[in-house]
Backbone as CSV, one residue per row, in Angstrom:
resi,resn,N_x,N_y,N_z,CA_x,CA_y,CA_z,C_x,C_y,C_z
1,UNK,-38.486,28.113,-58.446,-38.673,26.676,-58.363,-37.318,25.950,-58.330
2,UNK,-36.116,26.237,-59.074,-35.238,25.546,-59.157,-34.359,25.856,-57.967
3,UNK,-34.559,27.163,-56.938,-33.982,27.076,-56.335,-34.243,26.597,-55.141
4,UNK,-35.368,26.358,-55.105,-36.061,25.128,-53.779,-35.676,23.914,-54.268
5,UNK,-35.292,23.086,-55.298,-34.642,22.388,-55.461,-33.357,22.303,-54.909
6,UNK,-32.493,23.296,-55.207,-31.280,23.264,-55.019,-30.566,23.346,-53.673
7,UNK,-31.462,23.948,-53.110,-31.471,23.998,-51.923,-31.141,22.981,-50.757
8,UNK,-31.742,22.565,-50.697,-31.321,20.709,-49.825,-29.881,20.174,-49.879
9,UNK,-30.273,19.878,-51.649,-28.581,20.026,-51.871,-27.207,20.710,-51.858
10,UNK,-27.445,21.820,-51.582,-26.698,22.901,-51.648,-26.173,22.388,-49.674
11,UNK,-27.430,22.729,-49.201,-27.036,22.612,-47.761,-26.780,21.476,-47.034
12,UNK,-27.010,20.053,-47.310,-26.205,18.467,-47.587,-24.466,19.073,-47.741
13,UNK,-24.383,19.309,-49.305,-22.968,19.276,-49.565,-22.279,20.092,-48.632
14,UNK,-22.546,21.289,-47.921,-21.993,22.310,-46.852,-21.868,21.882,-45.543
15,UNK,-22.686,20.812,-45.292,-22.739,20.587,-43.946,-21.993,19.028,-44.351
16,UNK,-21.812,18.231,-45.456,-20.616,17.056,-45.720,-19.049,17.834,-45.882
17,UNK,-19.029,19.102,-46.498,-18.204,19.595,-46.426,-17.132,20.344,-45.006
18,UNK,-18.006,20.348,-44.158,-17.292,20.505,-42.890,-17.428,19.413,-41.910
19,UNK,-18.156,19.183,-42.213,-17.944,17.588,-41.330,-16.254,16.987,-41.705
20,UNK,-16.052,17.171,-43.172,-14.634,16.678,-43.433,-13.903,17.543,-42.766
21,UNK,-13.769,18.797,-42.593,-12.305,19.377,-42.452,-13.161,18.593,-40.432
22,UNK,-13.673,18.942,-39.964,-13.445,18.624,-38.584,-12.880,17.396,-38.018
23,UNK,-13.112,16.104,-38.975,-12.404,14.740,-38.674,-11.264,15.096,-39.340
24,UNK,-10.893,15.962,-39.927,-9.152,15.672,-39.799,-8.385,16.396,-39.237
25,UNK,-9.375,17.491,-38.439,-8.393,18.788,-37.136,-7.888,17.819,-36.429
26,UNK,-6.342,17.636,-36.412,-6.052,17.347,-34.897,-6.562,17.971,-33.392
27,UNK,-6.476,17.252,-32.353,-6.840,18.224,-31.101,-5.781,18.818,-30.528
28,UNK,-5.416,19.840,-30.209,-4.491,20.768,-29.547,-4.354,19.593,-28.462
29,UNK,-2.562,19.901,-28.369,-2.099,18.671,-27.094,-2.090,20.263,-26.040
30,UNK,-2.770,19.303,-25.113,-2.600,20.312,-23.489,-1.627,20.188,-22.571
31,UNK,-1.045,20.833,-21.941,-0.138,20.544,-21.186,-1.473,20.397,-19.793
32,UNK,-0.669,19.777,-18.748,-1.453,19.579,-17.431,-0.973,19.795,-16.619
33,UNK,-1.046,21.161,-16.472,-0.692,21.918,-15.006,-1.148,22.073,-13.664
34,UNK,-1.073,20.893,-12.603,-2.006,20.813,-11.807,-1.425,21.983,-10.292
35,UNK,-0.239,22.434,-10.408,-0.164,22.965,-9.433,-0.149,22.217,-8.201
36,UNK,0.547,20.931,-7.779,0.868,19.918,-6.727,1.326,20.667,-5.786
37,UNK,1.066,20.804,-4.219,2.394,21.562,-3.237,2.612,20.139,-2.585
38,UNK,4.051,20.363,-2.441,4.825,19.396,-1.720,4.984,20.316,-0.439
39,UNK,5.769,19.182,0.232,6.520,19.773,1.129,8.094,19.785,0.973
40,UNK,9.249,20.295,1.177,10.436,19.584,0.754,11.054,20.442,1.467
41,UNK,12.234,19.521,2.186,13.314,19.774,3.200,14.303,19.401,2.265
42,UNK,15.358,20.827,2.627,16.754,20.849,1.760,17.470,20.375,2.706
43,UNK,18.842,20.452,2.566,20.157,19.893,2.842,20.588,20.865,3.729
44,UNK,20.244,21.993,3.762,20.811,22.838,4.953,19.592,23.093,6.058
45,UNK,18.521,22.071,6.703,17.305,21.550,7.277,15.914,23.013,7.344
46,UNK,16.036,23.996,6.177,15.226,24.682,5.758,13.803,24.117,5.403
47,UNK,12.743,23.969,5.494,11.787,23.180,4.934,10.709,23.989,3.937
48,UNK,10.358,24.242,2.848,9.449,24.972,2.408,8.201,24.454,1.695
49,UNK,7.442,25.093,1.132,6.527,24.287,0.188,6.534,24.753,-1.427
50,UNK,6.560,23.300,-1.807,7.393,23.182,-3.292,5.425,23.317,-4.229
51,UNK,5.911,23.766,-5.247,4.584,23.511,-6.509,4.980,22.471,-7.405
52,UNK,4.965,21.550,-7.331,4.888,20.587,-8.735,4.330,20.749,-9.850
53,UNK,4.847,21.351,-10.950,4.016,21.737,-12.033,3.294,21.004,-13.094
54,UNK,3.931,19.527,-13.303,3.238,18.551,-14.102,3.113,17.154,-13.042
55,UNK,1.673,16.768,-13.127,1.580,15.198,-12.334,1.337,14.392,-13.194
56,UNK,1.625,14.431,-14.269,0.713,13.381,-15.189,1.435,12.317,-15.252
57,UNK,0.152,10.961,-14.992,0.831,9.521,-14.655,1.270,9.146,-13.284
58,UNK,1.686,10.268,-12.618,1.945,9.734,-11.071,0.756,8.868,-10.876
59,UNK,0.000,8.885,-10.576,-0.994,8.131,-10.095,-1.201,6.576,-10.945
60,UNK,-0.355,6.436,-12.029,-0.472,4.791,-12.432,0.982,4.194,-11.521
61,UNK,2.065,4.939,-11.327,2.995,4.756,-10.706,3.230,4.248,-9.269
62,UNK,1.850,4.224,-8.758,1.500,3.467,-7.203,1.247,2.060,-7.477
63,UNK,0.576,1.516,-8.367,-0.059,0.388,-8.361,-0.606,-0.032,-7.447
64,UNK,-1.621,0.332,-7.497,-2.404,-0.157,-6.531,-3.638,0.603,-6.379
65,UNK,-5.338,-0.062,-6.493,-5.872,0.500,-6.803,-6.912,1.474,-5.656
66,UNK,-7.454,2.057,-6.190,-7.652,3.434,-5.596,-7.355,4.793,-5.309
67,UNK,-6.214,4.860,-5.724,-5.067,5.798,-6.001,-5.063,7.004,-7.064
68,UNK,-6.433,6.825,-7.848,-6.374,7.761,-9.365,-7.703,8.694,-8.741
69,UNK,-7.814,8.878,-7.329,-9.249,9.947,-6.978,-8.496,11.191,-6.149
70,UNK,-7.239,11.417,-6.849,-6.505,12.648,-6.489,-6.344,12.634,-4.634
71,UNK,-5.888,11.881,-4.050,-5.736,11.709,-3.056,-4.350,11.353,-2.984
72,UNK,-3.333,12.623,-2.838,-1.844,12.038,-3.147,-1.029,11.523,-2.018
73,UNK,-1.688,11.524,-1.157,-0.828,11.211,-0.048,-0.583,9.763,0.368
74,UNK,-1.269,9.022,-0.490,-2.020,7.384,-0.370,-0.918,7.041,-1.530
75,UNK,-0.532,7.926,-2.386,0.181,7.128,-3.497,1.830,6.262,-3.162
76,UNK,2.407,6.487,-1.710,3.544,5.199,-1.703,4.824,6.389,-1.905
77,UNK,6.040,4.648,-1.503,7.174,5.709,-2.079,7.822,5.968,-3.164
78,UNK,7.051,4.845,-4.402,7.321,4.876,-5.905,7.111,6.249,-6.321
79,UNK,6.193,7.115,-6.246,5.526,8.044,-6.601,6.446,9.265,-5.380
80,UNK,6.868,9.358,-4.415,7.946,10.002,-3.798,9.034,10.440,-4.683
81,UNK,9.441,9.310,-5.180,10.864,9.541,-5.689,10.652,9.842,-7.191
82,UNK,9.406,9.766,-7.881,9.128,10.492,-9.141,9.009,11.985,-8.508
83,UNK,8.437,12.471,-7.781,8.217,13.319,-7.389,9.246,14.192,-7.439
84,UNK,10.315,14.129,-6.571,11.760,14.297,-5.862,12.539,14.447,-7.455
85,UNK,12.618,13.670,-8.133,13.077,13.779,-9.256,12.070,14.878,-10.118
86,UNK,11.363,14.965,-10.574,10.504,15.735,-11.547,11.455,17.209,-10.878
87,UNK,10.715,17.423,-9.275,11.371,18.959,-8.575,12.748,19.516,-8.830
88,UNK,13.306,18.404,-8.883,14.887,18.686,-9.075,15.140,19.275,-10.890
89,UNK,13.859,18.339,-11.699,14.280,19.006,-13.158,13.476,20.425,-13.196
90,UNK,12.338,20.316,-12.435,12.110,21.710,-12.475,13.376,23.299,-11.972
91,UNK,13.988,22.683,-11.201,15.334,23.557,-10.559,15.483,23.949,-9.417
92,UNK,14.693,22.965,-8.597,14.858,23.056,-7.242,16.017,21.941,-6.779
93,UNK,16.887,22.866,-6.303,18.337,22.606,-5.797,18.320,21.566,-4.662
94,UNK,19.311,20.913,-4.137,19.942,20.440,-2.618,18.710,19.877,-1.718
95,UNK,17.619,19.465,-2.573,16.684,18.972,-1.821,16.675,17.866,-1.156
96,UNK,16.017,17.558,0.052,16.663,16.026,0.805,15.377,15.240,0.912
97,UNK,14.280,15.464,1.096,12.991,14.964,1.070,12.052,15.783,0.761
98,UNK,10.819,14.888,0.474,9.839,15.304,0.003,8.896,14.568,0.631
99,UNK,7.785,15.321,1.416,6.816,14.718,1.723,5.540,15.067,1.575
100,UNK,4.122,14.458,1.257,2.887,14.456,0.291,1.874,14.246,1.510
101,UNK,1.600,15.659,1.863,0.344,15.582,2.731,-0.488,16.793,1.948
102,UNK,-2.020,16.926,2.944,-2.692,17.497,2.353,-2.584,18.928,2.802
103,UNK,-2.392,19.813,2.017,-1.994,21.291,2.477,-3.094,21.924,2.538
């Protein structure tokens, strides 16, 4: 008898008890690796195709709306020269342009 009592309560406090630890897990930060190919012509007129490894935010960097339905070629030349820059910190050398079509 007392333990059909206890019961309810027992399983209340277990299921209040993890409810706490889950509101205070942080969420694992993700990196966002979308795998972008460019196109990009170096300085000695070689042309290859580049991978962009992080895009995140390019797409607020157009202004202008319509631009956030992964359609990169619409995004302008604001978003070019983020581009061009990001490649270069990744360690792609002597690059002279970059251009954003659909591969």
């Amino acid at each position: 008898f007392e333990k059909t009592l206890r019961e309810p309560l027992r399983t209340y406090q277990v299921h209040g008890h993890l409810q706490a630890q889950r509101l205070i897990t942080q969420p694992v930060a993700r990196s966002n690796h979308c795998n972008l190919r460019v196109l990009g012509t170096f300085e000695d007129g070689s042309r290859k195709l580049l991978t962009l490894r992080d895009d995140s935010g390019l797409e607020h960097l157009a202004e202008r709306a319509g631009c956030g339905d992964g359609q990169f070629w619409t995004w302008g030349p604001n978003v070019k020269q983020e581009i061009f820059q990001r490649l270069q910190a990744e360690g792609y050398q002597n690059l002279r342009t970059v251009t954003l079509r659909p591969m």
